[in-house]
C-alpha positions in Angstrom: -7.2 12.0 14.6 -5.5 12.0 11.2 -8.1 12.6 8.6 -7.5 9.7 5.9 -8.0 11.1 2.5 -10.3 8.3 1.5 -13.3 8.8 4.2 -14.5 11.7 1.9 -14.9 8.9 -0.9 -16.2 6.7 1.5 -19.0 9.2 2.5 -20.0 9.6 -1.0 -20.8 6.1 -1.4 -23.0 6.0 2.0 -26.4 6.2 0.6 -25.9 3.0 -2.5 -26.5 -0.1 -2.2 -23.0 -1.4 -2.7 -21.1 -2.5 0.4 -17.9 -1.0 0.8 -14.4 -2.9 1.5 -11.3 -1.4 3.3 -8.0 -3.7 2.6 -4.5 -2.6 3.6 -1.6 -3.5 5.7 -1.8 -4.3 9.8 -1.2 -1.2 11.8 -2.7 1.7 8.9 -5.7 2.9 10.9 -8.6 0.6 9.7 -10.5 0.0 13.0 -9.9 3.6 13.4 -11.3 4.7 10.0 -14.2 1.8 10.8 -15.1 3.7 13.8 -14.8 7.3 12.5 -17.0 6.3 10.1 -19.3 5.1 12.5 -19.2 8.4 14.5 -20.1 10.5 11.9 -23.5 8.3 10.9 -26.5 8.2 12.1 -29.0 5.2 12.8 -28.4 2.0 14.3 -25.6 0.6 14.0 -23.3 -2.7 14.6 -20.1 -3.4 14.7 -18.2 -6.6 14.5 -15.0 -7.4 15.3 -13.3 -10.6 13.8 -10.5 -10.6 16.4 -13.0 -11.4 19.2 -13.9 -14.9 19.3 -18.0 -14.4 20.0 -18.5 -11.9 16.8 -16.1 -14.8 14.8 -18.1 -17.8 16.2 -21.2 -16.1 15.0 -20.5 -14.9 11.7 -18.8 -18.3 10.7 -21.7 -20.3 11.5 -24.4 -18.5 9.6 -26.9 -20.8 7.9 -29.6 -19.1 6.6 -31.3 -15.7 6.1 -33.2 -15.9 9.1 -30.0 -16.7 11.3 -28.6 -13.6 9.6 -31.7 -11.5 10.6 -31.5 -12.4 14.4 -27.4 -11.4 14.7 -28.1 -7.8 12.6 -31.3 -6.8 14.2 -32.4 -3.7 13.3 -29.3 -1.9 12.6 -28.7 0.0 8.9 -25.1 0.2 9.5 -23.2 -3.2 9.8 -19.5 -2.8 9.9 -17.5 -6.0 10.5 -13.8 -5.5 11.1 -10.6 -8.0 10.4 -13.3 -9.9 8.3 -10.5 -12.4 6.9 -10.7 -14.1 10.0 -14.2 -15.4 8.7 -13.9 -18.1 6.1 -16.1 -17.8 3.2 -16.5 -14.3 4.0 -17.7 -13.6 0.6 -20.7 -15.6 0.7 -21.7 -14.2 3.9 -21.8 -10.4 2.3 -23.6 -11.2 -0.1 -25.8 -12.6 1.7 -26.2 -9.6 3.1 -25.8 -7.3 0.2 -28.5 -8.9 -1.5 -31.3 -9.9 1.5 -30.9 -6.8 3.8 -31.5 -3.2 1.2 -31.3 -1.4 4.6 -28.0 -2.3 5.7 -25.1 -0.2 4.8 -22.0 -2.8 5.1 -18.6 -1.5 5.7 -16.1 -4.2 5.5 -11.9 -3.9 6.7 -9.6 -6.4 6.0 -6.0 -7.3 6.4 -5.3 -9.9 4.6 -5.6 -8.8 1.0 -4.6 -12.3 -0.7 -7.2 -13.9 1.4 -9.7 -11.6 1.5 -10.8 -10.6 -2.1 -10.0 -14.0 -3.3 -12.6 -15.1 -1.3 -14.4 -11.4 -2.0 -14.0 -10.5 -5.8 -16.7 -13.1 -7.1 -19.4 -12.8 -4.8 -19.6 -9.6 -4.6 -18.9 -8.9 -8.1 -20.4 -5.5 -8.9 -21.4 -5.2 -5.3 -18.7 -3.3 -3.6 -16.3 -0.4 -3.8 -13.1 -1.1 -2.9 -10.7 0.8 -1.2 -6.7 0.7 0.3 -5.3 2.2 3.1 -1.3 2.7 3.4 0.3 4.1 6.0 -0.3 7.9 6.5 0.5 9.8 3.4 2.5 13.3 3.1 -0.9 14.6 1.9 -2.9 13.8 5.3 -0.5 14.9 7.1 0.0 18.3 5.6 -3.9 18.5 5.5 -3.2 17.2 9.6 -0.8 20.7 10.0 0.8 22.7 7.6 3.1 22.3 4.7 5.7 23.6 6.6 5.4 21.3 9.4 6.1 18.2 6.9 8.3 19.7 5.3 10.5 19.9 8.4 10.2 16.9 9.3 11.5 15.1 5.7 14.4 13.5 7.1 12.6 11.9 10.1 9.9 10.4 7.7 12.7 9.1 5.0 13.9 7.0 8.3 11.1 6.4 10.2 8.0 6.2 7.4 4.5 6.7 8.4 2.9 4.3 10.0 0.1 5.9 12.4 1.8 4.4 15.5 5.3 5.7 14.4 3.9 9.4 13.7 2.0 9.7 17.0 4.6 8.7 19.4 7.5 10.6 18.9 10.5 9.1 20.8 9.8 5.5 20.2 9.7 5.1 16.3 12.4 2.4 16.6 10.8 0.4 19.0 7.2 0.7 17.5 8.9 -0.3 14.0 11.1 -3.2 15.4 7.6 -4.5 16.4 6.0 -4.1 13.3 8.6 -5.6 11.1 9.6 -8.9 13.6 5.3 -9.8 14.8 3.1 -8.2 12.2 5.2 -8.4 8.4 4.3 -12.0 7.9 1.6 -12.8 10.1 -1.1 -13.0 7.4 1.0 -14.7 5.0 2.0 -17.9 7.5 -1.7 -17.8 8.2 -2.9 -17.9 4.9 -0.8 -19.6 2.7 1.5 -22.8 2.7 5.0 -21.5 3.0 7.1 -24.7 3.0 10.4 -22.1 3.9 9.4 -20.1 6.1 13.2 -19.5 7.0 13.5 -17.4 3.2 11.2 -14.8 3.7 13.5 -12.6 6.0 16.1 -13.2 4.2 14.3 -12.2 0.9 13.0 -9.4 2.7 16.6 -8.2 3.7 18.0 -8.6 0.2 15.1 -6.2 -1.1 15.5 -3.9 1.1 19.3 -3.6 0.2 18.1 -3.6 -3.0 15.8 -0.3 -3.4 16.2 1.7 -6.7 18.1 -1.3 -8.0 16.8 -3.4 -11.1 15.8 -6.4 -9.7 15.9 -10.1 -11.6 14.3 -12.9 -10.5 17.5 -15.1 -11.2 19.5 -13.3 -9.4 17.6 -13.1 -6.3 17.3 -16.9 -6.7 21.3 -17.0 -6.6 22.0 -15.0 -3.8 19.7 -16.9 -1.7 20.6 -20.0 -3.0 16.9 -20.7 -4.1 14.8 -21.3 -7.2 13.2 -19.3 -9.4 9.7 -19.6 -8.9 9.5 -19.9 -5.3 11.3 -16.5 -5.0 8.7 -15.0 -8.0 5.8 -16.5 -5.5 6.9 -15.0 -2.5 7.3 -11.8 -3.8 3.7 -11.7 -5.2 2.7 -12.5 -1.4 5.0 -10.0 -0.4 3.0 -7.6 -3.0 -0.6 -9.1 -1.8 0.1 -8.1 2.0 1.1 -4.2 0.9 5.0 -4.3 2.2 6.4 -4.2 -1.3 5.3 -3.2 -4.3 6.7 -3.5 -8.3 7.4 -0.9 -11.3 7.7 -2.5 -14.4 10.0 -0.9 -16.9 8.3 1.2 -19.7 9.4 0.2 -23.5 7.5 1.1 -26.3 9.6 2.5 -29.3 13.4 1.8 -28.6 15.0 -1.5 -29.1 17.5 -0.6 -26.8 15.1 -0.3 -24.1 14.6 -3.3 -20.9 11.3 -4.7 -21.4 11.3 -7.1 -18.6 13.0 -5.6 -16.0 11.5 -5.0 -12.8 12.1 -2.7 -9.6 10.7 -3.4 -6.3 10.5 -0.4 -3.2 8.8 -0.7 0.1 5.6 1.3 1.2 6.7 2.4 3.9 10.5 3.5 4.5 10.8 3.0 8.6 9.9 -1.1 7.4 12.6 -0.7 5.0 15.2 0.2 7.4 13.7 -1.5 10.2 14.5 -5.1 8.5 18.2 -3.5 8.3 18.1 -2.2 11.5 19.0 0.9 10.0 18.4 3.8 11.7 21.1 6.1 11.6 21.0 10.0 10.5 20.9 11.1 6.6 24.2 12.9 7.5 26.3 9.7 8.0 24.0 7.3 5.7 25.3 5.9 2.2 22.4 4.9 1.2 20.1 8.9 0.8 19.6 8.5 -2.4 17.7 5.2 -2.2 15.7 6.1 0.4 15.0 9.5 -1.2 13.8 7.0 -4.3 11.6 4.9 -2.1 9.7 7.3 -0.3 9.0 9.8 -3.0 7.7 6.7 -5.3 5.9 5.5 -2.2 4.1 8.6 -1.5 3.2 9.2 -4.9 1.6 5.7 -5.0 -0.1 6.4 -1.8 -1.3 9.3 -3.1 -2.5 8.0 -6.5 -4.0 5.1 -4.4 -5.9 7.3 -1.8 -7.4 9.7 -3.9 -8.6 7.1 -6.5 -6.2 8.3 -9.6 -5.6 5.7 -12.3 -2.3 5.9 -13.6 0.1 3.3 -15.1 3.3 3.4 -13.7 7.0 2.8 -14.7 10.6 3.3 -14.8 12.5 3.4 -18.2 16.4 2.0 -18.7 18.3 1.4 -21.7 21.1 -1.7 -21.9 23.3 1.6 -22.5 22.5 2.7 -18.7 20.3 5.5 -19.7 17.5 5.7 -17.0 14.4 7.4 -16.0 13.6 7.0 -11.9 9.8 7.3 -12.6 7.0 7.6 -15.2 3.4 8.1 -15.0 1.2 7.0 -18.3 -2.5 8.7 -18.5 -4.9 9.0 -21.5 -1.7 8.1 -23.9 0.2 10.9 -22.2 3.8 10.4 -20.8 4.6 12.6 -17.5 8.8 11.8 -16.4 10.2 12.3 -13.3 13.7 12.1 -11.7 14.4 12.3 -8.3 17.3 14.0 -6.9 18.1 14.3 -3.2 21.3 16.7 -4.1 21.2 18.5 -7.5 24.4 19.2 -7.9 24.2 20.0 -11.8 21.1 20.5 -13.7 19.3 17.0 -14.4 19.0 16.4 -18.2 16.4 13.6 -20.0 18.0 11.0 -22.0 18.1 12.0 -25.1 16.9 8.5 -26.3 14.1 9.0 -24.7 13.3 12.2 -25.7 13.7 11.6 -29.5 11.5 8.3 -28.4 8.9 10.2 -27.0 8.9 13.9 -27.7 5.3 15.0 -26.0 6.5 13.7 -22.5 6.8 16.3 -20.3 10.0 15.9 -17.9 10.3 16.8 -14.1 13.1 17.2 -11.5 11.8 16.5 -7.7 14.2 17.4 -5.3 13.4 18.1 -1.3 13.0 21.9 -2.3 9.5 21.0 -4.1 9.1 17.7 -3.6 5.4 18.6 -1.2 3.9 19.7 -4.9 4.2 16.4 -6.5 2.2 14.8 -3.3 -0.7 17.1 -2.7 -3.7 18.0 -5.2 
């Protein structure tokens, strides 16, 4: 088994009071991490999975304490899996949280939207929560050796990470066609009222072509011959079910600079070009560059995300065309990076920006180094 970087943050947390929610996309290892978890504690323990129709029927129809008491029993580990399958969920753990000080409660969820909108009130200062993406470069270095990733750089800027991709070699395409075409949008048909249901492939596709690229909302509203808002909406769901995700672009002190320009990348690359059906080698690709963008972004996120680093995040542009790929904001500090697949010529900051913001420091990631700006 992969070790996920967050277990050791998770463990840390085992003996407070607090419960402990796991959100993240189908298909990133939560039941696994549920059960790992389980493995290495001791006591008595219960797990519940939503999926199944008895644990669902019995968790949804809770009434009281005492009802509560009879389905736990005398277990101090409680670990309920797929919980967005149970409505009111929230209610329920606190029920728990606050009746039961024995019980540990360990809590996965797929459905982010649903699940800590139903989640963030009751169990307000009651829980850590936690995200799992796909498998990061940084568990899977930790999994072999920096060598060993390294090597493998092209196959993870077509294929991504997803757990099922990495361990079966041979059948990435298969396993991601599957992923993109019955899991992408099964919690958000379940969970939310999408009146066209026909637009959010399409939307999909148009992101996908659209990585690296400034993205308006207008303009995504033309090309699909749609409106505004409803586009702006379904990207937000898109957002709340970790396939996409948004960098807003940084302006401070230039007037020159774009202040409400967005771009949008993927988590996960083999989703990416699996909604293309894109598969093809780097050599013959004319799109490297984007997908060099995308996963470097991704991982970084993943690795901010997974080892509980706050940062605030950005890309920088100029109406002049004067850009910045990525930029990382921490305790009023400015850290720059470009991204280069092939440096050709020695990569050079704007000199807008830099007379804009002279203490930022300024880095070039290429595939040479690229492992150092992913691991701790």
């Amino acid at each position: 088994m992969v070790s996920r970087t967050i277990l050791k943050s998770i463990e840390s947390h085992m003996s407070d009071p607090k419960a402990i929610l796991i959100l993240g996309p189908r298909q990133t290892g939560k039941s696994t991490l549920l059960k790992e978890i389980a493995r290495r504690t001791d006591g008595k323990q219960l797990f519940l999975n939503c999926d199944e129709a008895l644990s669902r029927e019995s968790l949804q129809h809770v009434r009281s304490t005492e009802e509560l008491r009879l389905i736990l029993g005398d277990a101090t580990l409680v670990l309920i899996d797929e919980a967005q399958r149970i409505q009111d969920i929230g209610v329920l753990l606190k029920l728990i949280t606050d009746n039961f000080p024995q019980v540990k409660l360990i809590v996965s969820g797929s459905s982010a939207f649903e699940l800590s909108n139903k989640i963030n009130e009751p169990l307000t200062g009651r829980k850590w929560e936690y995200l799992l993406l796909p498998f990061s470069s940084q568990e899977m270095v930790e999994h072999t050796h920096f060598l060993a990733e390294k090597s493998k750089l092209h196959t993870r800027l077509i294929y991504g990470m997803y757990p099922d991709v990495v361990n079966n070699a041979g059948k990435e395409q298969e396993i991601l066609n599957e992923l993109a075409n019955s899991y992408l949008y099964k919690d958000i048909f379940t969970y939310q009222d999408i009146r066209k249901p026909d637009l959010m492939p399409r939307l999909l596709k148009a992101l996908a072509t659209m990585i690296g690229s400034e993205i308006t909302y207008n303009y995504l509203a033309k090309l699909l011959d749609n409106d505004h808002a409803t586009i702006e909406r379904y990207i937000e769901l898109l957002e709340k079910t970790f396939i996409v995700f948004r960098l807003s672009s940084f302006s401070r002190n230039v007037r020159t600079e774009l202040k409400k320009s967005r771009k949008i990348y993927f988590y996960d690359n083999g989703i990416r070009n699996a909604l293309l059906s894109a598969y093809q080698p780097l050599a013959v690709r004319q799109d490297v560059g984007p997908l060099w963008e995308n996963f470097i972004i991704s991982e970084r996120i993943k690795y901010l995300r997974h080892n509980r680093i706050w940062r605030n995040t950005y890309f920088w542009r100029t109406q002049q065309q004067q850009e910045i790929d990525y930029i990382e904001e921490f305790d009023g500090k400015l850290s720059a990076y470009e991204f280069k697949w092939n440096l050709i010529k020695k990569a050079h900051v704007p000199k807008t920006f830099t007379d804009a913001y002279p203490e930022a420091a300024f880095t070039v990631i290429t595939p040479e180094q690229y492992p150092t700006f992913l691991l701790p």
